[in-house]
C-alpha positions in Angstrom: 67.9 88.8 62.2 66.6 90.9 64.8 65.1 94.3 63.6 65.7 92.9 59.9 62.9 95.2 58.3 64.0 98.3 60.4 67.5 97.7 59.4 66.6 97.6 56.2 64.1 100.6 55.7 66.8 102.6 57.8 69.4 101.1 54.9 67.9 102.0 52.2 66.9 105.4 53.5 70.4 106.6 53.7 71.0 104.5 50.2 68.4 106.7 48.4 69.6 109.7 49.4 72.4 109.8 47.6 72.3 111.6 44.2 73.0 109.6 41.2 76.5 112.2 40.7 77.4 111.9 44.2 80.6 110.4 44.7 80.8 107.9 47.7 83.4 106.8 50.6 83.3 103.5 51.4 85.4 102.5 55.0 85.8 99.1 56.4 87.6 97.1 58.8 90.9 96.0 56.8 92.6 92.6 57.6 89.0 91.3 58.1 87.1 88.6 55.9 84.0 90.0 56.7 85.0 93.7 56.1 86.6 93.0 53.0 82.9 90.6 51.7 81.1 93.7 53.0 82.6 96.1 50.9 82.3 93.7 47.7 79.0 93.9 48.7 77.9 97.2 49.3 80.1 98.3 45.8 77.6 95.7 44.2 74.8 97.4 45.4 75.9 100.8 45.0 76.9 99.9 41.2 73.6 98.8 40.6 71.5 101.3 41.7 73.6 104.3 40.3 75.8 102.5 37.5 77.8 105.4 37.2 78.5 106.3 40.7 82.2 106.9 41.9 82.7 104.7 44.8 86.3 105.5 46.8 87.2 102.4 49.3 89.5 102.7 52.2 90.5 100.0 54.3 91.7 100.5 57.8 92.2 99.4 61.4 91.6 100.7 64.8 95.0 103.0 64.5 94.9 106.7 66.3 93.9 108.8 62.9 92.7 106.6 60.9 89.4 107.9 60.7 90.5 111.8 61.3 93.3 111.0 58.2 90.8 110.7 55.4 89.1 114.2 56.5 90.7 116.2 54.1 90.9 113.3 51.1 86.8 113.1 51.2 86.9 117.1 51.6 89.0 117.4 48.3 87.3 115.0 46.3 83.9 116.1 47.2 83.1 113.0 48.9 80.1 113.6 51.0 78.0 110.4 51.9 80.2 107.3 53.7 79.6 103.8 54.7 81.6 102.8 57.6 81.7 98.5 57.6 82.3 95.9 60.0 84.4 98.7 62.0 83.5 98.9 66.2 84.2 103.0 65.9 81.9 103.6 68.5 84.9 102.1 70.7 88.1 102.4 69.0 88.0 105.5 67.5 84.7 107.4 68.9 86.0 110.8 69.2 87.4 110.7 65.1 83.9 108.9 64.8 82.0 111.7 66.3 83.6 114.1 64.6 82.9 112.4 61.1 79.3 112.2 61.8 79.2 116.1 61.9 81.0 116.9 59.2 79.5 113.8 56.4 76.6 112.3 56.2 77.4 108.5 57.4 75.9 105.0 57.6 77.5 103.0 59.9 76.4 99.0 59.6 78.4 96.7 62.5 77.9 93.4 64.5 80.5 94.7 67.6 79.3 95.5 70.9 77.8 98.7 71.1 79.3 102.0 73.1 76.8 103.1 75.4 78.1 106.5 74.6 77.1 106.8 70.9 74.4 108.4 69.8 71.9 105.9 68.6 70.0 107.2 65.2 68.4 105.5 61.8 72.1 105.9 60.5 73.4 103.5 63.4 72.7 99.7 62.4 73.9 97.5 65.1 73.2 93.6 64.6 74.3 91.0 67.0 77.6 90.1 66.8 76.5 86.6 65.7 75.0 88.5 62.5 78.4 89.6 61.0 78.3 92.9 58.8 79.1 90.9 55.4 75.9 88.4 56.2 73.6 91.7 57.2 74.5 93.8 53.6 74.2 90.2 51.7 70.6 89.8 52.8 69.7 94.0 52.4 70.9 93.6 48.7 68.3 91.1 47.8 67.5 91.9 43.8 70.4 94.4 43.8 73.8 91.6 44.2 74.4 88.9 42.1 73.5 86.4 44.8 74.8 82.6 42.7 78.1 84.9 42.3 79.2 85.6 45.6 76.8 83.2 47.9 80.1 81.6 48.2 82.0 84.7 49.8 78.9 85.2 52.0 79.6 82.0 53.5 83.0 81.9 54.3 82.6 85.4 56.4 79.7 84.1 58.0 82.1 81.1 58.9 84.8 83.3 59.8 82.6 85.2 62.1 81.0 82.1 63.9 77.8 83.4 63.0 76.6 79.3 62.6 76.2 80.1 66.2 72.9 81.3 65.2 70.6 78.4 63.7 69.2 80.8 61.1 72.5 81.6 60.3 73.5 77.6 59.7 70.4 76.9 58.1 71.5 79.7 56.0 75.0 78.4 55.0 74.0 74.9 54.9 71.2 76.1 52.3 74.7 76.6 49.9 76.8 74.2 51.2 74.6 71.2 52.5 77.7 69.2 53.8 78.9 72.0 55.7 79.3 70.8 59.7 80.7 73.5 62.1 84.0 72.0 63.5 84.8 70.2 60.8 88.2 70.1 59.6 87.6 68.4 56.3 84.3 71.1 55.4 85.5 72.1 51.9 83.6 75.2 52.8 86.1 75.9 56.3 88.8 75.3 53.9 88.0 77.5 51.4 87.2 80.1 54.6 91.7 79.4 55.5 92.2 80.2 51.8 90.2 83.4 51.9 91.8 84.4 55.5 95.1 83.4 53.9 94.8 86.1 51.0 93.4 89.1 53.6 96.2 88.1 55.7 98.7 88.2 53.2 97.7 92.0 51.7 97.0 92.9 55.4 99.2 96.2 54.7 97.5 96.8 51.2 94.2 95.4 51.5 92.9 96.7 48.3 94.9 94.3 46.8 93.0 91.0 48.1 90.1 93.0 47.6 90.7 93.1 43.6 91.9 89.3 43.6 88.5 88.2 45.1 86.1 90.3 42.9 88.4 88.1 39.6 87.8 85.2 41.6 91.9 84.4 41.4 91.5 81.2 43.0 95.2 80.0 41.8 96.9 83.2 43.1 95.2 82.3 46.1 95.9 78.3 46.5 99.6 80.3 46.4 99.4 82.6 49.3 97.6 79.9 50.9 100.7 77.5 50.4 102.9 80.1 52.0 100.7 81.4 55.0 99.8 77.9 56.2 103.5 77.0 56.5 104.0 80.1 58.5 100.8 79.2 60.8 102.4 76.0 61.4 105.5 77.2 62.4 104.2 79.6 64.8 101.6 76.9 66.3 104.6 74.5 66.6 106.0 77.2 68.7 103.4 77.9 70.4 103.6 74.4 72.0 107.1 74.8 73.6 107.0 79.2 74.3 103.3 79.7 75.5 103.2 80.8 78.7 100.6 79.1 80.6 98.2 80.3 83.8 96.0 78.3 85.5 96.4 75.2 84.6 96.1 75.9 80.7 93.0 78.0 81.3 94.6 81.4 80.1 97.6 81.4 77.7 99.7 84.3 77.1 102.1 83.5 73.7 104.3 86.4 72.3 105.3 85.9 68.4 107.2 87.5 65.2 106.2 87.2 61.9 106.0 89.3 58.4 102.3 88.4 58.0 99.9 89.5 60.2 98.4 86.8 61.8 97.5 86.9 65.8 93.7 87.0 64.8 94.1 83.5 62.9 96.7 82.4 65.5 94.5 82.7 68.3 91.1 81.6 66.8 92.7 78.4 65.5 94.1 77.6 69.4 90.9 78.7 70.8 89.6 76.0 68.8 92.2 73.3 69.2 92.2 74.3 73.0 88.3 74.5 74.2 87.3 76.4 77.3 90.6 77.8 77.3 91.7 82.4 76.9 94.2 82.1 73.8 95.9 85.9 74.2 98.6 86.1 71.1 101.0 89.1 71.3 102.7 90.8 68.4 104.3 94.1 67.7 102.9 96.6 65.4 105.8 97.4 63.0 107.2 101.1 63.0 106.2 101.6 66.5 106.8 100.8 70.1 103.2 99.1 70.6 101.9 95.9 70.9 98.6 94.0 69.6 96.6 91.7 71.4 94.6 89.3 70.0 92.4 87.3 72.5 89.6 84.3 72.0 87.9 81.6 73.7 85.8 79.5 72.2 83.9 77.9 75.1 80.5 77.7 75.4 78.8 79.2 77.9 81.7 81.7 78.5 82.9 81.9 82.2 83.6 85.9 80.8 83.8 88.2 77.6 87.5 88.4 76.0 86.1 91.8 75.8 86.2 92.9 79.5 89.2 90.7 79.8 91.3 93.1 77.6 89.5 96.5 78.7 90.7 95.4 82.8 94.3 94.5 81.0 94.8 98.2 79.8 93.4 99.8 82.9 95.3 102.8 83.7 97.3 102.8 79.8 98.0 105.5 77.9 97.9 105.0 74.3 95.5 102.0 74.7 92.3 100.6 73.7 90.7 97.0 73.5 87.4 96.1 72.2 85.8 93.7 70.1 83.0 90.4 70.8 82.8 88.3 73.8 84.5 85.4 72.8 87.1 87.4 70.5 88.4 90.5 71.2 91.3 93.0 70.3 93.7 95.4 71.3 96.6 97.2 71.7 99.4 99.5 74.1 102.6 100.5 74.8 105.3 97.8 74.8 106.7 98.9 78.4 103.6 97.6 79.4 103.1 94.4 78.3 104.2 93.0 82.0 101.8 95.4 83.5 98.9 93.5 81.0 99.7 90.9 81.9 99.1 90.6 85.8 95.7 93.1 85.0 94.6 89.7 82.9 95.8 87.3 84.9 93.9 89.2 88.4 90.6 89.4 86.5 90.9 85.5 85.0 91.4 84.5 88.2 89.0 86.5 89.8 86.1 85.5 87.7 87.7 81.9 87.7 86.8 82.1 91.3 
């Protein structure tokens, strides 16, 4: 990992600091494999260090408020130091970020792009997005996390994440699971990853709940959920086939869907698989409001262009917008009455850089 011993000194600065009567906020990127292994994590190594330590976890997404919500919550329960996990801040919510920073001390650990407007200091760590948070806080807890216990759970985010992109990465995952080949679908390892995704997917609206079910290791309840999800994925993938809109000769895909779970992340990695060297962007409402989430990936290799300033040109000019996320897979959200607006912005720059 680049900057692995910095990281870490900078890590463990910040870790040190924090009084063994200190109560501590924990925030991560809900809905997310590697938030939700990151926050087993850091709880692991938080327990260990200060046994009796109150740890308080919150799992959210990039919603307007979500950061600025928990203000008075941390204020009241005298919460004063906060990890912030696998959450791209810096571009979704940089103002409420900003304004945390000033008033707690916080440690923010990610593997998304980085704003070019954040204040870089030893409580910024920023790894590559092939290094995903949940692989980064797995390695800084050497001696501190049970390491036979959850080397399994390490894997499967570091799967989920594509970080076998890196060959220290696969050399790392193939140490555990030898028979582990990327792109393969038999892998017990990439199926255990599906089950895993399944259950975050499943408690995507109460993500505390998967979170307990992994630390007991529920394997049946989730075998269950996994049952249930996959039947929906293949639903939606079969209608995917016949509704998909498609530009360019299959080269950009555009595919609204409706569903309980949510599930346009999985959606579009799975057809950005199945469909190489082709832009997979899944629509899907977010319930109780009038806006829309993207979900956009490609899994080519080299990449003709980032999903990431794909999205950003698709909400030029938006209110109540953002987008941001990795190269290859990337995220947003806007206003319904503009998903035709979108749209044509995606479909000018694909062509453009298709040109």
């Amino acid at each position: 990992m680049d900057n692995f011993v910095k990281h870490k000194a900078n890590f463990f600065s910040f870790l040190n600091s924090i009084g063994k009567n200190d109560k501590v906020g924990i925030i991560a990127h809900g809905n997310c494999l590697d938030g939700m292994a990151s926050t087993v994590f850091m709880v692991e190594i938080l327990k260990k260090k200060y046994p009796s330590i109150a740890v308080d976890i919150n799992f959210i997404s990039y919603t307007a408020g979500s950061l600025d919500k928990l203000w008075d919550k941390y204020s009241k329960d005298g919460i004063k130091k906060v990890f912030v996990l696998d959450l791209n801040v810096d571009v979704g919510l940089f103002d409420e970020f900003e304004k945390m920073r000033k008033r707690f001390d916080v440690l923010l650990v990610d593997h998304h792009p980085l704003n070019p407007n954040l204040i870089i200091d030893e409580k910024i760590i920023k790894t590559p997005s092939v290094d995903c948070t949940s692989l980064v806080i797995y390695q800084f807890g050497d001696g501190l996390i049970d390491y036979k216990k959850w080397s399994w759970l390490v894997c499967c985010a570091s799967v989920s994440e594509f970080s076998w992109k890196k060959e220290e990465n696969l050399k790392f995952i193939q140490k555990h699971y030898p028979a582990y080949v990327p792109g393969d679908e038999n892998s017990e390892l990439l199926k255990l990853v599906k089950k895993i995704n399944s259950l975050v997917v499943y408690y995507s609206k109460d993500s505390l709940k998967a979170y307990e079910i992994i630390l007991n290791k529920d394997f049946d309840k989730i075998e269950k959920i996994h049952a249930e999800i996959d039947a929906e994925i293949d639903r939606i993938l079969k209608d995917f086939e016949k509704n998909a809109e498609n530009n360019f000769d299959g080269k950009l895909y555009f595919y609204f869907f409706k569903s309980r779970f949510s599930l346009g992340s999985n959606i579009s990695t799975i057809l950005s698989i199945m469909k190489k060297n082709s832009t997979i962007v899944i629509f899907s409402e977010i319930e109780g409001t009038d806006m829309i989430k993207a979900s956009a990936r490609n899994n080519g290799e080299p990449l003709r262009y980032s999903m990431n300033d794909m999205l950003k040109s698709g909400v030029v000019g938006f209110e109540k917008s953002m987008a941001g996320g990795h190269a290859p897979a990337s995220g947003g959200s806007f206003l319904s009455k503009d998903l035709n607006k979108f749209k044509e912005q995606v479909k000018e720059f694909v062509k453009d850089k298709l040109n």
